[in-house]
C-alpha positions as CSV (number, residue, x, y, z in Angstrom):
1,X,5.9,-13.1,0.8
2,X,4.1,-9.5,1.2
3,X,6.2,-6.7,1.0
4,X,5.0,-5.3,4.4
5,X,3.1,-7.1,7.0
6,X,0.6,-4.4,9.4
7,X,-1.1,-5.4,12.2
8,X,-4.3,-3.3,13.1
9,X,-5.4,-4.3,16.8
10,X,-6.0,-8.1,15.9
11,X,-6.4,-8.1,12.4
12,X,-2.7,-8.7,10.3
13,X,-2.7,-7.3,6.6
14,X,-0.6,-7.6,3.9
15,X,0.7,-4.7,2.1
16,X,2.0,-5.0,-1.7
17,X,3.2,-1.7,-3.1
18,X,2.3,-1.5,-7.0
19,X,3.0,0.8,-10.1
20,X,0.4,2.7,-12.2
21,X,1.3,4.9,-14.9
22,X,-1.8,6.6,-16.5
23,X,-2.0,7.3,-20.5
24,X,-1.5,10.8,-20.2
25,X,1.1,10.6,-17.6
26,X,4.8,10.7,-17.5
27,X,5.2,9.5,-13.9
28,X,4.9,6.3,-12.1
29,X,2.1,6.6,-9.2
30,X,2.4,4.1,-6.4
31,X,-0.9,2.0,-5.0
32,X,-0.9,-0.3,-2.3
33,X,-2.6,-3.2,-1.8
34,X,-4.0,-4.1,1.4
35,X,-5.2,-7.9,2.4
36,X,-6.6,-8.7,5.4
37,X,-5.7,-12.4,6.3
38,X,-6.7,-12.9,9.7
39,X,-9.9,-12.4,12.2
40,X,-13.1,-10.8,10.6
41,X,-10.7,-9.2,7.6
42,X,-9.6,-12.9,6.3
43,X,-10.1,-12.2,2.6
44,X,-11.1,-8.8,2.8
45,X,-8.9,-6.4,0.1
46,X,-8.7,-3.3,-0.9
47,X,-6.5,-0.9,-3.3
48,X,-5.5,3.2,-2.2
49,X,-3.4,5.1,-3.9
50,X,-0.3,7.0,-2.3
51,X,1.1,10.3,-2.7
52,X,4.4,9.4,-4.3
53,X,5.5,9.5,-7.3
54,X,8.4,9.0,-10.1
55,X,9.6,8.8,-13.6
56,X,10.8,5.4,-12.9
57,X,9.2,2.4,-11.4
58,X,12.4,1.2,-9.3
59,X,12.8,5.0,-8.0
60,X,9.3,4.9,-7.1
61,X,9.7,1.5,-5.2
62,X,12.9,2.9,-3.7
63,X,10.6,5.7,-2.3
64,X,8.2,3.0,-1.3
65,X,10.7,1.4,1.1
66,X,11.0,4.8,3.0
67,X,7.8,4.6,4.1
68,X,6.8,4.4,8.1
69,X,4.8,1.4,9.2
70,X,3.0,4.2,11.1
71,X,1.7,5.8,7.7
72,X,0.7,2.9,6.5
73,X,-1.3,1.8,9.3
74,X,-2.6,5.4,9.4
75,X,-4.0,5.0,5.9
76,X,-5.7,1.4,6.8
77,X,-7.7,2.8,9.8
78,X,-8.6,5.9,7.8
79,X,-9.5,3.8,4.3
80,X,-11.5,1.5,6.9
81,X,-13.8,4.1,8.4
């Protein structure tokens, strides 16, 4: 089951939030994943990185959940141009 589901016009994605934590880095960054699963995005993917981040994964998800369905359609038309 995705995390979020977005629809963009009539294309529906999936969303799934992820943690990266880089070498050199004490913080936890959050990507999303983005799947297309209907119309002329069926299999169609792509990974963006979001401006949050945390020294914990689960405080990073916890800021995850806070985010707007708005901004994450926002960044899925802008990624898609």
């Amino acid at each position: 089951m995705p995390w979020r589901v977005i629809a963009c016009g009539d294309e529906i994605w999936h969303v799934e939030p992820v943690a990266e934590r880089p070498a050199y880095d004490r913080c936890w960054h959050l990507v999303l994943s983005f799947r297309g699963t209907s119309g002329g995005m069926r299999d169609q993917a792509f990974w963006a990185q979001y401006p949050i981040e945390a020294t914990s994964k689960s405080a990073l998800f916890l800021q995850a959940d806070r985010i707007p369905d708005a901004a994450l359609s926002h960044l899925l038309v802008e990624r898609r141009l």
